[in-house]
Backbone of each chain as nested JSON, in Angstrom:
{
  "chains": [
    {"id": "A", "residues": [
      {"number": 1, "name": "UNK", "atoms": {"N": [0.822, -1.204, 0.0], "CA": [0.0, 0.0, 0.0], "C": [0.858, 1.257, 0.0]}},
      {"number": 2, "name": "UNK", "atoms": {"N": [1.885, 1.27, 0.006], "CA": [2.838, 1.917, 0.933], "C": [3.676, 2.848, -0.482]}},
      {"number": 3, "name": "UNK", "atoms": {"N": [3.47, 1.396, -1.11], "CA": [4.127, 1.246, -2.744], "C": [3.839, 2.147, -3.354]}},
      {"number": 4, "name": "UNK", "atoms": {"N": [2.167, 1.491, -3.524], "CA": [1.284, 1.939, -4.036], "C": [0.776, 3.108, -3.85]}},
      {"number": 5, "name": "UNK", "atoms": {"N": [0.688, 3.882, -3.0], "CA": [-0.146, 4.904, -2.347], "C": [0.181, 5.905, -3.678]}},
      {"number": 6, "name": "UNK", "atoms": {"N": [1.324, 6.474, -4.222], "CA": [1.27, 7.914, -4.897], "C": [0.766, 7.452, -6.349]}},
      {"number": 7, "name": "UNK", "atoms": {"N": [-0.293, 6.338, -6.387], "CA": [-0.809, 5.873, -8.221], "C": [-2.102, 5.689, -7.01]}},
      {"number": 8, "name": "UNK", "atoms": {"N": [-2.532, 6.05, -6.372], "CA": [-3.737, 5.95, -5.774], "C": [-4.124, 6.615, -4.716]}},
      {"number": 9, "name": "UNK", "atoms": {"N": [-3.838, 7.896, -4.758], "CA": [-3.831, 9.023, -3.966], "C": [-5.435, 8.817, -3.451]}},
      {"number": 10, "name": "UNK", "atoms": {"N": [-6.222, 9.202, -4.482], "CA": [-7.439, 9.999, -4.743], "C": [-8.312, 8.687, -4.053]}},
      {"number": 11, "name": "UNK", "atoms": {"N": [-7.931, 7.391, -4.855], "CA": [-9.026, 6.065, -3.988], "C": [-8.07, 5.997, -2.694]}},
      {"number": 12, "name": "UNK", "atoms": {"N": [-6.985, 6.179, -1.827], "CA": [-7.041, 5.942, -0.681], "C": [-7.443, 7.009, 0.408]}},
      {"number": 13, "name": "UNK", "atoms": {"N": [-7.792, 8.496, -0.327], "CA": [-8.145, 9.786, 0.309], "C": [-9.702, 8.813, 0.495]}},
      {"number": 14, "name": "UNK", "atoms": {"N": [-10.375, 8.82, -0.484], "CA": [-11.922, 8.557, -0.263], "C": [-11.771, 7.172, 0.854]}},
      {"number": 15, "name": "UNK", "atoms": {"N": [-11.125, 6.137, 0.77], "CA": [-11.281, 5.321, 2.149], "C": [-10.644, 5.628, 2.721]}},
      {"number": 16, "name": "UNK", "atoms": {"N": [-10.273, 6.449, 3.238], "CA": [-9.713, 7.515, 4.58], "C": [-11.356, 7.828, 5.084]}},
      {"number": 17, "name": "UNK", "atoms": {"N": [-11.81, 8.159, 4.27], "CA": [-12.783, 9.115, 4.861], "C": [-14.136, 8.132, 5.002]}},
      {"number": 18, "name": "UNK", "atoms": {"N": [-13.921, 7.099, 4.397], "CA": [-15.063, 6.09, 4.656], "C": [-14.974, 5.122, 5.628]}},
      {"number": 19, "name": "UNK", "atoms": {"N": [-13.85, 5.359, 6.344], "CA": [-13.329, 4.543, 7.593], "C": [-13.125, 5.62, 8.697]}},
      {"number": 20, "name": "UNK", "atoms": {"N": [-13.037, 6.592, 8.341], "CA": [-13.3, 7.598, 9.587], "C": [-12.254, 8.485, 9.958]}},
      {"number": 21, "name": "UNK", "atoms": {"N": [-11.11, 8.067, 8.921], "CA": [-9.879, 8.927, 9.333], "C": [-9.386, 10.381, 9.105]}},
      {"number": 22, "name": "UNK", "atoms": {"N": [-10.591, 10.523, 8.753], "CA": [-9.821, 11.906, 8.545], "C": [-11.344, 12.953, 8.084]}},
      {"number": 23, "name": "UNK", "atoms": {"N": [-11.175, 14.509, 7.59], "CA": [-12.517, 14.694, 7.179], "C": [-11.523, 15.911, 5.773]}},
      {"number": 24, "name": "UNK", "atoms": {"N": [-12.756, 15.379, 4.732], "CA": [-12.684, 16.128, 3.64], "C": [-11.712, 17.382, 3.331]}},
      {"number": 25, "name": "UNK", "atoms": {"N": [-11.576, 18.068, 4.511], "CA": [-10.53, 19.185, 3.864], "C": [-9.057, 18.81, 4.669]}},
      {"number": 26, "name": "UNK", "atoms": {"N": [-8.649, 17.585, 4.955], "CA": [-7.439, 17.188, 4.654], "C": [-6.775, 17.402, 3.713]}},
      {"number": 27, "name": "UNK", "atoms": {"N": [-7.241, 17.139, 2.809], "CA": [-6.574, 17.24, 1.734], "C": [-5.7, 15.813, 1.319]}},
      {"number": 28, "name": "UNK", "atoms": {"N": [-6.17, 15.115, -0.111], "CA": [-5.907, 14.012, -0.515], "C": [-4.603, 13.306, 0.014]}},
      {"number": 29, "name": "UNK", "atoms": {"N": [-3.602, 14.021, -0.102], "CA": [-2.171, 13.472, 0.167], "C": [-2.058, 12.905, 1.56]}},
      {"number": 30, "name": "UNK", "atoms": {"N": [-2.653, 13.84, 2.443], "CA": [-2.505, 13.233, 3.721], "C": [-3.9, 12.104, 4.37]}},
      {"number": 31, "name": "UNK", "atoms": {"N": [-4.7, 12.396, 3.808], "CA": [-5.866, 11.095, 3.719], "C": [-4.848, 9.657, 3.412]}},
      {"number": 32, "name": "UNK", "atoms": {"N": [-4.686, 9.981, 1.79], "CA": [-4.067, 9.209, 1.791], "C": [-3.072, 7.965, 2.451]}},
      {"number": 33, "name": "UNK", "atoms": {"N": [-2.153, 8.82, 3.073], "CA": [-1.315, 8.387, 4.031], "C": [-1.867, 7.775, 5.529]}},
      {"number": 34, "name": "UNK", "atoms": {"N": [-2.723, 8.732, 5.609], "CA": [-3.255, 8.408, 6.756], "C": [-3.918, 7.162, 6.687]}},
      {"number": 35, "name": "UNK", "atoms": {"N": [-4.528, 6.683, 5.659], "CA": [-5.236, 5.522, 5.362], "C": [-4.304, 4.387, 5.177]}},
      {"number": 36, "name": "UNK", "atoms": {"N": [-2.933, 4.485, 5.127], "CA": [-2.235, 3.633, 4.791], "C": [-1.646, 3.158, 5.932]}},
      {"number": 37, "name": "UNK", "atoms": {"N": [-1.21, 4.211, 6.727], "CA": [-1.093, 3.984, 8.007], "C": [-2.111, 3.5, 9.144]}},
      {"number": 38, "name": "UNK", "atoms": {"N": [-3.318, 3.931, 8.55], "CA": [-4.454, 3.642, 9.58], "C": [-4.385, 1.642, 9.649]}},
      {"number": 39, "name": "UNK", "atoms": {"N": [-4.362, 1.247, 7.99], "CA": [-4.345, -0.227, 7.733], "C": [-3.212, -1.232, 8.377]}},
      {"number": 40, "name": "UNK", "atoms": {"N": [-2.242, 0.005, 8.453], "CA": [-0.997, -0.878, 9.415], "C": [-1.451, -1.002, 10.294]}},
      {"number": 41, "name": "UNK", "atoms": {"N": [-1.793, -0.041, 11.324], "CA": [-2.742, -0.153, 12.614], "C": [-3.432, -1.509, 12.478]}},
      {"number": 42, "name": "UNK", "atoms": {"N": [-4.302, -1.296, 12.078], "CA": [-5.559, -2.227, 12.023], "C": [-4.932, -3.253, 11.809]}},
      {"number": 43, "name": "UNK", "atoms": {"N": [-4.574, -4.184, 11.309], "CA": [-3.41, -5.205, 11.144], "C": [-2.972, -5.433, 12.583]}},
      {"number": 44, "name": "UNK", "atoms": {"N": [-1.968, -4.525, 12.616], "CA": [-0.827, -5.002, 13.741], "C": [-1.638, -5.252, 15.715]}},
      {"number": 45, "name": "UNK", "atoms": {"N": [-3.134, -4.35, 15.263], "CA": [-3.994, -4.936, 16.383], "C": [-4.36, -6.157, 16.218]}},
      {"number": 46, "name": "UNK", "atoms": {"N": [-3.934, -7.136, 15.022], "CA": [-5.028, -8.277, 14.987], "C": [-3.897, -8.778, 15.042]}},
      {"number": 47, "name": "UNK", "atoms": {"N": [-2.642, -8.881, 15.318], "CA": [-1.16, -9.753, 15.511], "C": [-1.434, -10.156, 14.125]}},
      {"number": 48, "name": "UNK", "atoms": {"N": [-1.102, -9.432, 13.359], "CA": [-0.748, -9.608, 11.761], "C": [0.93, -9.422, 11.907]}},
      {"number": 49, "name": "UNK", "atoms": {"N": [1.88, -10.441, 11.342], "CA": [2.832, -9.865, 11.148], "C": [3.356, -8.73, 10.774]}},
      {"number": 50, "name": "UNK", "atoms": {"N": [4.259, -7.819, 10.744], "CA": [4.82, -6.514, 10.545], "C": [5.795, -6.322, 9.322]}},
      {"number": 51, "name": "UNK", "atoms": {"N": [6.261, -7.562, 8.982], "CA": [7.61, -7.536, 8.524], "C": [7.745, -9.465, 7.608]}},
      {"number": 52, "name": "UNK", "atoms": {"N": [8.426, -8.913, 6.717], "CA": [9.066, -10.52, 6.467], "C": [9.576, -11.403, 7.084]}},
      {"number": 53, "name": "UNK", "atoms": {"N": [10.433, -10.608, 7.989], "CA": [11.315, -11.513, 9.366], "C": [10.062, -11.976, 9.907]}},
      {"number": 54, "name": "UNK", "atoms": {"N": [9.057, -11.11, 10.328], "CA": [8.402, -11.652, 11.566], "C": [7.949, -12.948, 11.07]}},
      {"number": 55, "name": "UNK", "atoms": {"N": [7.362, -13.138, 9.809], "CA": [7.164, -14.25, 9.449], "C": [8.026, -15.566, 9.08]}},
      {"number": 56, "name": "UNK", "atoms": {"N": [9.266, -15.074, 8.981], "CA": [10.107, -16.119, 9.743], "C": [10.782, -15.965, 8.504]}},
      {"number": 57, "name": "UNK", "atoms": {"N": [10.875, -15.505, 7.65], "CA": [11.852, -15.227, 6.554], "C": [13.014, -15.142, 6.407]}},
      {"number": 58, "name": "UNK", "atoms": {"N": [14.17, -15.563, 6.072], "CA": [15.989, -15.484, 6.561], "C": [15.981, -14.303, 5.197]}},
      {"number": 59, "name": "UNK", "atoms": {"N": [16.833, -14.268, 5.774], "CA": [17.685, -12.615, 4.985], "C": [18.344, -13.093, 3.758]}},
      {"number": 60, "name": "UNK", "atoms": {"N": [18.535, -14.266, 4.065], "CA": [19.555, -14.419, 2.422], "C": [18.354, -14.79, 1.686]}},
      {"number": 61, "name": "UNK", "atoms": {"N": [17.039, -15.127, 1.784], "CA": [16.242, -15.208, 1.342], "C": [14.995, -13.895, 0.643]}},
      {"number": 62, "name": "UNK", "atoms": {"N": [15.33, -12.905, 0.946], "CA": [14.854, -11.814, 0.391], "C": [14.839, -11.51, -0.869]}},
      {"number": 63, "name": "UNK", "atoms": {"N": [15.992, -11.958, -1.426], "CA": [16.48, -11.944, -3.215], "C": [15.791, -12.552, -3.94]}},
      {"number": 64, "name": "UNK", "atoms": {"N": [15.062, -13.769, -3.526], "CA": [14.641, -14.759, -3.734], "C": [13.335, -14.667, -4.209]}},
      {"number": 65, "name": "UNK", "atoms": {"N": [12.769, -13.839, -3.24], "CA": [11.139, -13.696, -2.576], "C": [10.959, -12.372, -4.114]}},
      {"number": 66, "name": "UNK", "atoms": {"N": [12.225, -12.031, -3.95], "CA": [11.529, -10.414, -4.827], "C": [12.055, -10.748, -6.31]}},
      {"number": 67, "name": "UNK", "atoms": {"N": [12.56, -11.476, -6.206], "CA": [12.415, -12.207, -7.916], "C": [11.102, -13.393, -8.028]}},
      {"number": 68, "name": "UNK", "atoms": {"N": [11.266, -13.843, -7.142], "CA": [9.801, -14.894, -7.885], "C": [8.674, -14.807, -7.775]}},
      {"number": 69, "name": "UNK", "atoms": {"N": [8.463, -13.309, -6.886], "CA": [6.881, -12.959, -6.604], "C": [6.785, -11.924, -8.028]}},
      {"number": 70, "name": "UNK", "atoms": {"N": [7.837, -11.895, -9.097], "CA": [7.566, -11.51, -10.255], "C": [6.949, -12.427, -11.297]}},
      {"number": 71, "name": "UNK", "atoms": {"N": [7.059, -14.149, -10.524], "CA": [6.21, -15.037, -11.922], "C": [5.047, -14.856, -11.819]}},
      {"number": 72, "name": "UNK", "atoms": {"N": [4.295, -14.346, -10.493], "CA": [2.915, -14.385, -10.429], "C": [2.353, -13.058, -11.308]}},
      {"number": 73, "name": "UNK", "atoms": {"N": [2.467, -14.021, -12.73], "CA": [2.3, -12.259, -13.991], "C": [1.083, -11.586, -13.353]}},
      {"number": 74, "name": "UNK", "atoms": {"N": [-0.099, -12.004, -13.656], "CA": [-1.388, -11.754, -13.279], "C": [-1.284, -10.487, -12.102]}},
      {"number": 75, "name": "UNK", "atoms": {"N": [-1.145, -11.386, -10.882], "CA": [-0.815, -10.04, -10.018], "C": [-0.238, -9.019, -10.431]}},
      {"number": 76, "name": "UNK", "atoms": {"N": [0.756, -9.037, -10.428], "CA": [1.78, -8.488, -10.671], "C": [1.497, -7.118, -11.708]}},
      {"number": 77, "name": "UNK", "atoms": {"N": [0.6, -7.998, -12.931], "CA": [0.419, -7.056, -13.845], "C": [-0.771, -6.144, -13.218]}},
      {"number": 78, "name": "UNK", "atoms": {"N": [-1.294, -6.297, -12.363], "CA": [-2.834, -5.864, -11.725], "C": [-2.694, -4.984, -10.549]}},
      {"number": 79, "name": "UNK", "atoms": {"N": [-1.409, -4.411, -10.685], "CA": [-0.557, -3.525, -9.448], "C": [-0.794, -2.448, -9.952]}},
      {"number": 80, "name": "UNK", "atoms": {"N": [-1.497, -1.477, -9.029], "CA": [-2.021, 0.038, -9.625], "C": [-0.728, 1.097, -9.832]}},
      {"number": 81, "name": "UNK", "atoms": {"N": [0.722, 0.105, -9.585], "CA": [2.172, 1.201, -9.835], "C": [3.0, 0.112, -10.176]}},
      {"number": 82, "name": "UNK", "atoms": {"N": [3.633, 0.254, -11.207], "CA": [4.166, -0.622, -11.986], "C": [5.528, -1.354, -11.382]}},
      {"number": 83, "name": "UNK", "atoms": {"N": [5.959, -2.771, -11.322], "CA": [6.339, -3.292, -10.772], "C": [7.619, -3.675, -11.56]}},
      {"number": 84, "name": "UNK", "atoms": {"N": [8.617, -4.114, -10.537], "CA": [9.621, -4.713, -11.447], "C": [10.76, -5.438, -10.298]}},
      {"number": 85, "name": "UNK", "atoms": {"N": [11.733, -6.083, -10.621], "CA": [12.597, -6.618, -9.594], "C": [12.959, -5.617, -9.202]}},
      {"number": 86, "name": "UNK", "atoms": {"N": [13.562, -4.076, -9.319], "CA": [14.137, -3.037, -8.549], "C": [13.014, -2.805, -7.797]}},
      {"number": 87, "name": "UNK", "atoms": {"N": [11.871, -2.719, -7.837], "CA": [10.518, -2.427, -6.885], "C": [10.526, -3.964, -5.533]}},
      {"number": 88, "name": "UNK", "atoms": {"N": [10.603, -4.652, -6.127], "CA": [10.412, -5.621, -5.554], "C": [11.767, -6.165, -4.491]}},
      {"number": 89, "name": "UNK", "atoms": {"N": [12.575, -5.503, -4.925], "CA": [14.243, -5.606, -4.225], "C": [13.7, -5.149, -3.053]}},
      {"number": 90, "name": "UNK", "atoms": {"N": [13.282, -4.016, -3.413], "CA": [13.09, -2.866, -2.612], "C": [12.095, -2.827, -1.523]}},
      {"number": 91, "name": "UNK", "atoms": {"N": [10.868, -3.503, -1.974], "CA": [10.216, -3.928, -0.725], "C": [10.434, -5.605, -0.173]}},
      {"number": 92, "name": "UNK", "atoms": {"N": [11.513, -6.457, -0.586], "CA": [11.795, -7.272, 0.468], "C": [12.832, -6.868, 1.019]}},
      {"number": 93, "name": "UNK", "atoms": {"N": [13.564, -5.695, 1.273], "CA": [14.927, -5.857, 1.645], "C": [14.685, -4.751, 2.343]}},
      {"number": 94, "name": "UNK", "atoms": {"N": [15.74, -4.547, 3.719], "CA": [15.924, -3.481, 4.261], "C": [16.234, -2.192, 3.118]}},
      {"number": 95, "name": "UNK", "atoms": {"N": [16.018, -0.92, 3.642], "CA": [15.105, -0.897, 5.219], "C": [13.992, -1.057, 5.336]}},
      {"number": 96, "name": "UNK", "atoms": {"N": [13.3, -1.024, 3.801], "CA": [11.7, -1.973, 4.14], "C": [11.518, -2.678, 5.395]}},
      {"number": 97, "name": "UNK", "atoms": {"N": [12.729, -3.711, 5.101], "CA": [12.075, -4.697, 6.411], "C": [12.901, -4.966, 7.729]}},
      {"number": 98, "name": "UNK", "atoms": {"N": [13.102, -3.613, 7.708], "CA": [13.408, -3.601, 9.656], "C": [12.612, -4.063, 10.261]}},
      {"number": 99, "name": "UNK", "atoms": {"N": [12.782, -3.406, 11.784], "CA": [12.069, -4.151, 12.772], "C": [11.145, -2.718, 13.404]}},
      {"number": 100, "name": "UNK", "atoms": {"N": [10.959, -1.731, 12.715], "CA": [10.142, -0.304, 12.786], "C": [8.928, -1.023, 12.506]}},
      {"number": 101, "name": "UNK", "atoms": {"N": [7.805, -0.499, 12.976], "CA": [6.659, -0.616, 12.614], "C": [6.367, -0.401, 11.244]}},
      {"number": 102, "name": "UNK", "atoms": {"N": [5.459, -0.711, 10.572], "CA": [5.373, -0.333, 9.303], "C": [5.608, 1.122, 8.146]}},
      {"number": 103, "name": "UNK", "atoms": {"N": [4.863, 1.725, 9.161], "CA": [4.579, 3.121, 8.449], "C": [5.897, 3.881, 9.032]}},
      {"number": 104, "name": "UNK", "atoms": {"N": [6.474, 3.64, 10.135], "CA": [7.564, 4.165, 10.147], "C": [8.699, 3.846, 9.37]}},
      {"number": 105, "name": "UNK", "atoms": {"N": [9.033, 3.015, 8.872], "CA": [9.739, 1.808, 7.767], "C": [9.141, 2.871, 6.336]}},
      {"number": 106, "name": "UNK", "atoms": {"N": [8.147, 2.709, 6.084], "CA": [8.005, 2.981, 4.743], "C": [8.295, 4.189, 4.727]}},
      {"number": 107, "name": "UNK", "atoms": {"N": [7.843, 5.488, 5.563], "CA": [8.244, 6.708, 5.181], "C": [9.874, 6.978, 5.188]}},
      {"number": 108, "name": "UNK", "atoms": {"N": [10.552, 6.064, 6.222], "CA": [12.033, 6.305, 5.921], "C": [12.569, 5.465, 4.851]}},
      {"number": 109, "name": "UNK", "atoms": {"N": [12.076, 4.306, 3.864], "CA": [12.842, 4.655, 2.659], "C": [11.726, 4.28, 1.811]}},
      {"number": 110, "name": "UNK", "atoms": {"N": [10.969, 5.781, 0.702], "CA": [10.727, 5.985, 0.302], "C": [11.018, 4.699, -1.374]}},
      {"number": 111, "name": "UNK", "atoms": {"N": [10.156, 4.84, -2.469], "CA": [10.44, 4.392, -3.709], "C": [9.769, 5.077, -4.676]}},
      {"number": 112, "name": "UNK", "atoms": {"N": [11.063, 5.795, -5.569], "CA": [12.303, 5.221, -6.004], "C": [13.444, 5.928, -4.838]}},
      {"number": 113, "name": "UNK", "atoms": {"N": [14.179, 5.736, -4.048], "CA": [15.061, 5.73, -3.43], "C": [15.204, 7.037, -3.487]}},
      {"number": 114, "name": "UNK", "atoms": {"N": [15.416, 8.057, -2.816], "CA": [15.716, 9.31, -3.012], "C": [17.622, 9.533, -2.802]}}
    ]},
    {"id": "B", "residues": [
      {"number": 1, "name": "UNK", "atoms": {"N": [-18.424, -12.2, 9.65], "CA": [-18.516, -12.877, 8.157], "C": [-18.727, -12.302, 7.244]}},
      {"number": 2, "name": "UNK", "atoms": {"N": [-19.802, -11.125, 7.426], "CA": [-20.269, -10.455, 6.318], "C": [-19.169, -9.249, 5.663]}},
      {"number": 3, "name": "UNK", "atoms": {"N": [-18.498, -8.735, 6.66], "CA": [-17.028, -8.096, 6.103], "C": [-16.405, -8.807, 5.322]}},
      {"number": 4, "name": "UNK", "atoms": {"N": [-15.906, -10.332, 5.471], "CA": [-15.286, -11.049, 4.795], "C": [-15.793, -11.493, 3.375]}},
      {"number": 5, "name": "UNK", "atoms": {"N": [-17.169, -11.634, 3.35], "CA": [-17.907, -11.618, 2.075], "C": [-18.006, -10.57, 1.335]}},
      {"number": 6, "name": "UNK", "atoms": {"N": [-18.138, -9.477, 1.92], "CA": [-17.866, -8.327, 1.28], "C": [-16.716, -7.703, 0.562]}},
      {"number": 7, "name": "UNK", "atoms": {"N": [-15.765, -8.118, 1.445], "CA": [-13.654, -8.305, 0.985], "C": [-14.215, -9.269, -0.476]}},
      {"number": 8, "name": "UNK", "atoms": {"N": [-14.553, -10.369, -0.168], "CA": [-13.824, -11.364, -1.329], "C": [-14.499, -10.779, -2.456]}},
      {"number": 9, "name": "UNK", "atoms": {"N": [-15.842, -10.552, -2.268], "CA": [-16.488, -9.744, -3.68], "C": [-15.698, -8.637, -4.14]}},
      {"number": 10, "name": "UNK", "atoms": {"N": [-15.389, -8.121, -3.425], "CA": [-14.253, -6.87, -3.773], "C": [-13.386, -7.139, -4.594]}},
      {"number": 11, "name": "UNK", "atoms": {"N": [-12.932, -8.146, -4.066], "CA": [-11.162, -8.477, -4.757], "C": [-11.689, -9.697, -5.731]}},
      {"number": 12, "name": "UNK", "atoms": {"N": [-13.027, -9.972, -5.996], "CA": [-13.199, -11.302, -7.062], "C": [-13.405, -9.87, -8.085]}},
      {"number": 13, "name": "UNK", "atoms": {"N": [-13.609, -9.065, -8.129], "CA": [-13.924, -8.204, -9.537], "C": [-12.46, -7.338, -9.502]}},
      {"number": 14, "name": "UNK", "atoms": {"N": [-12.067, -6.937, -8.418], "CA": [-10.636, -6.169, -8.846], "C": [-9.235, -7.032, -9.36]}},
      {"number": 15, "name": "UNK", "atoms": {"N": [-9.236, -8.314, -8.28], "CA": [-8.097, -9.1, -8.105], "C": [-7.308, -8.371, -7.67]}},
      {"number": 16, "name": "UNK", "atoms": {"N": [-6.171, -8.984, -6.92], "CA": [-5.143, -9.0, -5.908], "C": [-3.591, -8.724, -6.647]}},
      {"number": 17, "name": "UNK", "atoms": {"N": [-2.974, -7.972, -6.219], "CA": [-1.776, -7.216, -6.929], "C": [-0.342, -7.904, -5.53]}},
      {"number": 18, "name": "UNK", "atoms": {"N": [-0.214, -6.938, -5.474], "CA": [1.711, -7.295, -4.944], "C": [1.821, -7.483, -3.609]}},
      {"number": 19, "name": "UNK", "atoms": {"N": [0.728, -7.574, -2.856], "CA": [1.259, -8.343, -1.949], "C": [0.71, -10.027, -1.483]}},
      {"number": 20, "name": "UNK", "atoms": {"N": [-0.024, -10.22, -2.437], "CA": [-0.286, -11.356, -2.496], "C": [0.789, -12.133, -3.44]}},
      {"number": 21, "name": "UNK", "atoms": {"N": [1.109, -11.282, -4.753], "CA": [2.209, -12.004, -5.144], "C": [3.606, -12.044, -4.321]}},
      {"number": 22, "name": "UNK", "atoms": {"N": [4.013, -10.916, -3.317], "CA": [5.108, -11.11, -2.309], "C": [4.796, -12.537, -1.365]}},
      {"number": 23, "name": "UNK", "atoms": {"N": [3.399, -12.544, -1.199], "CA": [3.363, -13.865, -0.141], "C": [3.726, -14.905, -0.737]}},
      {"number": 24, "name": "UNK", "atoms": {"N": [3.711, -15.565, -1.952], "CA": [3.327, -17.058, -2.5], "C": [4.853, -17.782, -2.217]}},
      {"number": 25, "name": "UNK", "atoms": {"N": [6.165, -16.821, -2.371], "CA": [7.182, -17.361, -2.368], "C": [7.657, -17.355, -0.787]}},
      {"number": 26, "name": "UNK", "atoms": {"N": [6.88, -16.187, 0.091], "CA": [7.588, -15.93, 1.288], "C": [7.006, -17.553, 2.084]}},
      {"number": 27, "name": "UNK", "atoms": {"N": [5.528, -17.682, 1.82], "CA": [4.754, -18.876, 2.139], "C": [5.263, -20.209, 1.958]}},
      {"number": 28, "name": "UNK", "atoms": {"N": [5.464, -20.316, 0.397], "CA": [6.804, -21.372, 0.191], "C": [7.839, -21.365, 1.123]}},
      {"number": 29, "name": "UNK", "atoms": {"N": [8.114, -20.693, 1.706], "CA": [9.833, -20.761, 2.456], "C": [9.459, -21.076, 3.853]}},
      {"number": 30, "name": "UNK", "atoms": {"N": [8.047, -20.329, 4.386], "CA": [7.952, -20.332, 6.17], "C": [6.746, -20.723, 6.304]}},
      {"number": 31, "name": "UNK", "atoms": {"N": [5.979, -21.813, 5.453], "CA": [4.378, -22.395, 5.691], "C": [3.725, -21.245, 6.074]}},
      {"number": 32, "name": "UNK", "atoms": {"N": [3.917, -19.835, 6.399], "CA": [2.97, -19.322, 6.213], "C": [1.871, -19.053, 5.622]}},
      {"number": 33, "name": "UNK", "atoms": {"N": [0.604, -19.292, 6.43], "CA": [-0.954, -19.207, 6.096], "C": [-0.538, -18.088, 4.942]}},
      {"number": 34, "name": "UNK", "atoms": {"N": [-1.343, -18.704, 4.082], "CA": [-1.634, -17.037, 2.926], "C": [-2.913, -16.365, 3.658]}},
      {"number": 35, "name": "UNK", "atoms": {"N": [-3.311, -16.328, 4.836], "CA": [-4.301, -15.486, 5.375], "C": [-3.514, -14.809, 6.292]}},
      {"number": 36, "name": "UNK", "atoms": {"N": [-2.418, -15.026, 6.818], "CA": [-1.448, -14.518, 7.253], "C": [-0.348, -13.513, 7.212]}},
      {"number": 37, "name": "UNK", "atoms": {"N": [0.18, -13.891, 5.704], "CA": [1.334, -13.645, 4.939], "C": [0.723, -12.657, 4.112]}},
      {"number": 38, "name": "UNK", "atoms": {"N": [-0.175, -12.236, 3.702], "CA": [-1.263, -11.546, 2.813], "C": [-0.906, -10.36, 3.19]}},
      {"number": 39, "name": "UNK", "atoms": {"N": [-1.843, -10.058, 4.53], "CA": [-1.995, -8.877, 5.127], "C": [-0.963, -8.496, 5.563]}},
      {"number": 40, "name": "UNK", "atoms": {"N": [0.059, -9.27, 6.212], "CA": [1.339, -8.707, 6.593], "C": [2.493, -7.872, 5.202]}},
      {"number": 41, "name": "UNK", "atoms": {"N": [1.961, -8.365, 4.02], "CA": [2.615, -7.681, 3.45], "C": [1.536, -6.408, 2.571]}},
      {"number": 42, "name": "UNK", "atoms": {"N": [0.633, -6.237, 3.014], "CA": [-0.238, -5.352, 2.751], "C": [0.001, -3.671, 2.394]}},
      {"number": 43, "name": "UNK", "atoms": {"N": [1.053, -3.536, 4.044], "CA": [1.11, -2.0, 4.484], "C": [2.418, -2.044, 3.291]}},
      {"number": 44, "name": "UNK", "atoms": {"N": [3.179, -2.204, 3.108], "CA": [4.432, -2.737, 2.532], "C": [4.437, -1.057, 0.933]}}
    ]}
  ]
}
């Protein structure tokens, strides 16, 4: 979502606001966010994992994960921000996947890499 | 239940993008539930 959020500003502003987070003169960008963050929340109250590690993932295994979650074309192609192994590097591998909560993780490294 | 019926209708007309394709291989490696592995890579 995290990925995704700046190719879907406008649909995650409107479920911001259909879940309660925020009100209309926010202004899209931060709806947005806020909705993305709100979903980490919501998650991490239901002991949803946080992270790849948490799910028990080894590190030399990250390379792995973000090349072959590229055969699943279908998905893949059905991603509202276009995908590729540098995208996908990028969200299995630190600092994606520290041990920060989510939304703190994603806002410190941004994609494409600043 | 009815949230959950409501989810799957959702995603039977949109279909499911990248973090369901991040789970299939992470699942392969740590038996993680894909009801599990899904959402955890959701916020992502």
């Amino acid at each position: 979502m995290q990925y995704n959020r700046p190719a879907c500003v406008d649909q995650f502003a409107e479920l911001a606001l259909l879940v309660g987070l925020g009100a209309s003169g926010d202004g899209p960008e931060a709806l947005s966010q806020r909705f993305v963050d709100g979903m980490a929340d919501l998650l991490a109250s239901v002991n949803i994992p946080r992270s790849l590690k948490e799910m028990g993932l080894a590190e030399d295994k990250q390379d792995y994960v973000a090349v072959t979650s590229l055969a699943s074309a279908r998905l893949v192609k059905n991603n509202p921000r276009p995908l590729d192994e540098a995208a996908m590097r990028h969200l299995t591998m630190p600092p994606m996947q520290a041990t920060a909560p989510p939304c703190a993780r994603s806002a410190a490294a941004p994609y494409p890499p600043q | 239940m009815p949230g959950a019926l409501a989810a799957s209708c959702a995603f039977g007309v949109a279909g499911t993008a990248a973090a369901h394709a991040l789970q299939y291989p992470v699942g392969d490696l740590t038996h993680a539930a894909h009801g599990d592995g899904s959402p955890a890579c959701c916020p992502m």
